[in-house]
N, C-alpha and C positions, 0 to 999 in steps of 0.2 A: 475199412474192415480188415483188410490185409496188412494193414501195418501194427494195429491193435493185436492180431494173432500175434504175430512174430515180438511183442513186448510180451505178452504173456508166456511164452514159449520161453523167451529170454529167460525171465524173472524166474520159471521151475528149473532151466537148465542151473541161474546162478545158486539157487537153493540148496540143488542140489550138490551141486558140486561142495556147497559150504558144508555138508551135512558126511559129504565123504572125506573132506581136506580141512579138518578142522584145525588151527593152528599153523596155518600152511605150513605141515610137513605132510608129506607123504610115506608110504613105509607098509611094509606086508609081515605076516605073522612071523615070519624067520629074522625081521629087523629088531633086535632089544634095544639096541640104543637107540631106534628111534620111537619106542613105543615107552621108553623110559621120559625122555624128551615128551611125547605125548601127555602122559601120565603127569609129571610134574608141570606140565605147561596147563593144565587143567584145571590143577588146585589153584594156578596160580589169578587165571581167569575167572573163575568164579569168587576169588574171595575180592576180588577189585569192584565192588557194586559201589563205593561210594559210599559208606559210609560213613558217619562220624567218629573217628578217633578214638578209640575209649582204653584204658589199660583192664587187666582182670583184678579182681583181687576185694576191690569197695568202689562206691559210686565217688566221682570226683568232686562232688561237693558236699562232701563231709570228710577231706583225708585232712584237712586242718580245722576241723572247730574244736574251737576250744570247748570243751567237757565244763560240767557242773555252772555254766551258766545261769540265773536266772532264767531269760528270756533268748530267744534270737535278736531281738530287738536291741539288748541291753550288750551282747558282745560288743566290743569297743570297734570303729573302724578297722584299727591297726591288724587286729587278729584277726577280719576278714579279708585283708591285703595279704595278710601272709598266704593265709590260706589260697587264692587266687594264685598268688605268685608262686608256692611248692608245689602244688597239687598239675599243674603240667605237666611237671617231668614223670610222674605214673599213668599219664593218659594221650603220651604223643604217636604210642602204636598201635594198631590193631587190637581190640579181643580177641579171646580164647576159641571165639566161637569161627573168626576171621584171620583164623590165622597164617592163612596163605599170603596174606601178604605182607611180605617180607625183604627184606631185602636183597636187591636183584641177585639173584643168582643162589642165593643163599642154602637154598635145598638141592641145587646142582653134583651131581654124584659124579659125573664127567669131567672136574677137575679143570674147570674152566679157568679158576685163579689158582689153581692150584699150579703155578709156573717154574719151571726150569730153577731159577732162583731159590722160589721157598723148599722147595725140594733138596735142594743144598747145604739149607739152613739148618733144614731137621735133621740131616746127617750127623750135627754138633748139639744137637738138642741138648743133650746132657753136658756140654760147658759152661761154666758158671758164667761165661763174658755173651751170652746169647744175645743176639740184640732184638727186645721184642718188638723194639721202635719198627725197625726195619722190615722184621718179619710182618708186622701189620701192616705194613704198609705195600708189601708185596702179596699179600691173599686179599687186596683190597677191602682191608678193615673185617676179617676173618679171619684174625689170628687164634682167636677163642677153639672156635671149631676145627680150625684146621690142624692147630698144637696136639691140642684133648683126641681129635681123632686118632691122630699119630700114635699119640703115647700109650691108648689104649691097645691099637695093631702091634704096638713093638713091645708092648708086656704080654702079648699074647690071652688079652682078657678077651677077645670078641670068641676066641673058639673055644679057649675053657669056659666061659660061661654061655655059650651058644646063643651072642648076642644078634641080632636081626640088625645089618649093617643101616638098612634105609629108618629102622626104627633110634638107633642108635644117632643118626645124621641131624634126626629129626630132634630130640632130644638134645643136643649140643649146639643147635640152632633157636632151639626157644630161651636155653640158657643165654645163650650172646646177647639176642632180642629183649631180655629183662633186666639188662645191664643198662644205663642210660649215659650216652655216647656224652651229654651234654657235661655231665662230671668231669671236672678237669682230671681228677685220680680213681676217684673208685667209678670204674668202668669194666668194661671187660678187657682192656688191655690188660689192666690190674690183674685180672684176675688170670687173666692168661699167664702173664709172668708169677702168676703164686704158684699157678702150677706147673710150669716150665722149672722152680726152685724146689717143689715137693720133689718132684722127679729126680732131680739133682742128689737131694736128700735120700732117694729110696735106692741110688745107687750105690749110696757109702756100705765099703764093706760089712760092718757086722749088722749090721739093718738090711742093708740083700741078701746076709746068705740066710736072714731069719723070716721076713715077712712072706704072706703068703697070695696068692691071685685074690684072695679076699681084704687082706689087705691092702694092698694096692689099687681093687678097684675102690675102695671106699675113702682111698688117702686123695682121688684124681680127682672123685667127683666130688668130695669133700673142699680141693683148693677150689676149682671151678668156679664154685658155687658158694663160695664161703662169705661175699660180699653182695649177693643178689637182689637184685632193685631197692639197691641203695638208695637213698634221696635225697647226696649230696649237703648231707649234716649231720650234725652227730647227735650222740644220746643225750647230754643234756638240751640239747637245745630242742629234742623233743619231749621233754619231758616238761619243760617250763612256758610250752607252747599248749600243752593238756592233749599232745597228736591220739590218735585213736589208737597207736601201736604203743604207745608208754602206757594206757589204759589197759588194755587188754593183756599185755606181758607184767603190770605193776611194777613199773617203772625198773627193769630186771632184765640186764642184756636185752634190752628192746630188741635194736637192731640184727643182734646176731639171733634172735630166737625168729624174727622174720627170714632171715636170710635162710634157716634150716626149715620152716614151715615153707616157705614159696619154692625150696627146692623138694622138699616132698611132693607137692603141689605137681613138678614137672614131670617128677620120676613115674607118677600114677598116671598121671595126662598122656606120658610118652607111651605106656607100656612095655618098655622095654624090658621090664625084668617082668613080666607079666603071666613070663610058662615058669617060672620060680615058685615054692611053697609059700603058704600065705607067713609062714612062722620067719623063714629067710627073709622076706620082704620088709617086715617086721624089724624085724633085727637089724636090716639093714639102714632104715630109717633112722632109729634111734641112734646107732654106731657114729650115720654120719653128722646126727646132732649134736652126739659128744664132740665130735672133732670140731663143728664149726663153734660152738660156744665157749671152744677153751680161745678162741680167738678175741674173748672180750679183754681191753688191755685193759677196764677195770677189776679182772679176778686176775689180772698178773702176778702176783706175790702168792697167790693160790695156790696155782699151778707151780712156778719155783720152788716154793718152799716144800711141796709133794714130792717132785723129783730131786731137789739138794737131798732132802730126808734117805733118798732112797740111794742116792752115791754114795751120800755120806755111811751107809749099813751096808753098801757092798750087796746088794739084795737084789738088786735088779737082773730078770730072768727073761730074755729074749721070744724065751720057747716058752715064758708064760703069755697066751692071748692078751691079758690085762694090762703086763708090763709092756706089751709093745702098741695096745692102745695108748698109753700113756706120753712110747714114746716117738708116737706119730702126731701124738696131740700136740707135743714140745716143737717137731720139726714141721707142725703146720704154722703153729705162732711166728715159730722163725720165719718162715715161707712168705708170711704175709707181710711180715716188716723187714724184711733184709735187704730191701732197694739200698741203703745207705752202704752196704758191704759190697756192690755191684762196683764195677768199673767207674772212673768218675764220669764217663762220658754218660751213662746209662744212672748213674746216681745224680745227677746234675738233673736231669729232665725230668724226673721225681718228683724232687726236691722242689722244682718251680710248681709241679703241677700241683703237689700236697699244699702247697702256701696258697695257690692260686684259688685251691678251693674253702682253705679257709677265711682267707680274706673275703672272698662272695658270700659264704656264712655272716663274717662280723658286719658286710655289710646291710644286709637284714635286719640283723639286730639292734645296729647304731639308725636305719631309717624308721623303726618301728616302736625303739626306744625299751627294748627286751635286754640291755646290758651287755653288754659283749665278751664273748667268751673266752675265755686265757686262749693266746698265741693267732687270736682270730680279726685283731686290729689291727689296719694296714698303715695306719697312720705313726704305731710304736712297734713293730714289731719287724722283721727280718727274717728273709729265708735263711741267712746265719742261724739268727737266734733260735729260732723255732728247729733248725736240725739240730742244734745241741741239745736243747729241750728233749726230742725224742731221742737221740741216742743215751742220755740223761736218763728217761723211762725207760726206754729196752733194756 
């Protein structure tokens, strides 16, 4: 009987104690960093239930069928292989609903990877020889957030626009997270160095002394974001596939028209701009749609021949809003493709990743028997050949 008390005794003492030491930290109301710690160690706890894997956005077995089929029955194998085989890379993280779980550390405001090193780094942020290889690799694969965070403390957009730092954190973590790591190029490294190159661009004199905090936030979160959950192929090859994003955009900057809807998607989710007028917000949305859409390199001659027109008349007004939408729109295009203008050491490792991804494309194509797409067969083609080709197109 007396040993039976003293288990039960045990059992309220351990209860208890779980119920006051949760997270085993301890800490009292004057401790912030430990109730910060608390606080995030929380979300982090409850989103780990175990669940199944899911991405947001559409159910993962329909991000490849092929459209106007007959039957389900009558789709061919091939196009339910693909589908199987694409449709992973949108469903290996968390939902929106789960989305504390992240990657370790990830929401850490205490500068955990934020090390001695990276810190250094961003002192030269603005050198065009920046290495992002490196810089990723010292914020332990948070160079996204750690860059984007930077740049927006060192243009001073968090206190002119009186951004909520944990909400802004939050928000440049879900953007990393919708980048898929598995892309040899378009990832969030990518995307880090587009924007680590806008910034570059927003320094050049007569573009700095013209652009405005509104500018500038919308040039940051425009590179960021500019390639978001990618799917590691391109437009035609979703369009010849019948993807649910060729359908629903009409075969029309597929890619980049998701890439500006899933960033609106983020910017609403995050609330960060949330004590903003509805008309701002607004505004802002579509601004950063113009900017990501001029990224399609099929409307390239579009865009050129807009801004030639406008050198060539001597017309071009800095202190016009329009004209320097225009020409952020020019120096996001650049932004995105300028790896080849980069150091060779930094344009070398590109250049494999770019080939690397297209060749895993052609491969698809050549097992499925979909044709394979210029520069995307590994059996004729060349990381040579294929940079000529693009600096050819730019």
């Amino acid at each position: 009987m007396g040993i039976t008390l003293i288990w039960c005794l045990a059992l309220v003492l351990i209860k208890w104690i779980a119920s006051k030491r949760r997270g085993a930290i301890s800490y009292d109301s004057s401790d912030q960093t430990a109730l910060y710690i608390r606080m995030l160690g929380d979300v982090r706890v409850r989103s780990r239930a175990g669940f199944e894997s899911e991405r947001r956005g559409s159910h993962p077995y329909i991000d490849f069928r092929i459209f106007h089929a007959p039957s389900e029955i009558e789709v061919s194998v091939s196009a339910r292989n693909i589908r199987r085989l694409l449709s992973f890379q949108r469903y290996l993280r968390s939902s929106r609903f789960f989305r504390g779980t992240t990657v370790s550390n990830s929401l850490n405001i205490l500068d955990d990877d934020y090390n001695g090193q990276a810190k250094c780094m961003l002192e030269k942020v603005g050198n065009w020889n920046f290495d992002i290889f490196l810089f990723d690799r010292l914020t332990n694969g948070n160079s996204l957030v750690s860059l984007t965070f930077h740049l927006f403390n060192l243009h001073g957009l968090i206190e002119y626009f009186h951004l909520d730092m944990m909400k802004l954190r939050r928000f440049l973590v879900m953007i990393q997270e919708d980048y898929h790591s598995q892309n040899p190029y378009h990832n969030a490294v990518h995307a880090a160095d587009v924007t680590q190159a806008m910034h570059c661009y927003l320094k050049e004199p007569k573009l700095a002394n013209s652009v405005t905090p509104w500018d500038i936030l919308l040039s940051l979160i425009a590179a960021a974001t500019h390639d978001l959950d990618h799917p590691g192929v391109n437009q035609p090859f979703l369009i010849k596939t019948n993807h649910y994003l060729a359908t629903l955009y009409k075969n029309t900057s597929v890619l980049e028209n998701h890439h500006w809807r899933s960033a609106v998607g983020l910017l609403r989710e995050s609330g960060l701009f949330s004590h903003m007028p509805l008309e701002s917000r607004q505004q802002m949305e579509a601004q950063i749609g113009a900017l990501i859409l001029a990224t399609d390199i099929s409307r390239q001659n579009e865009y050129l021949s807009l801004f030639r027109a406008h050198l060539d008349r001597g017309d071009l007004r800095l202190e016009d809003a329009r004209h320097r939408h225009l020409v952020l729109q020019m120096a996001l295009k650049c932004a995105d493709i300028c790896n080849p203008c980069r150091t060779w050491e930094l344009s070398k490792q590109w250049s494999e990743k770019v080939t690397e991804e297209f060749f895993h494309q052609g491969d698809i194509e050549k097992k499925y028997h979909l044709g394979v797409s210029p520069l995307c067969d590994r059996q004729t083609e060349s990381i040579a050949n294929i940079q000529i080709a693009h600096l050819s197109l730019d």
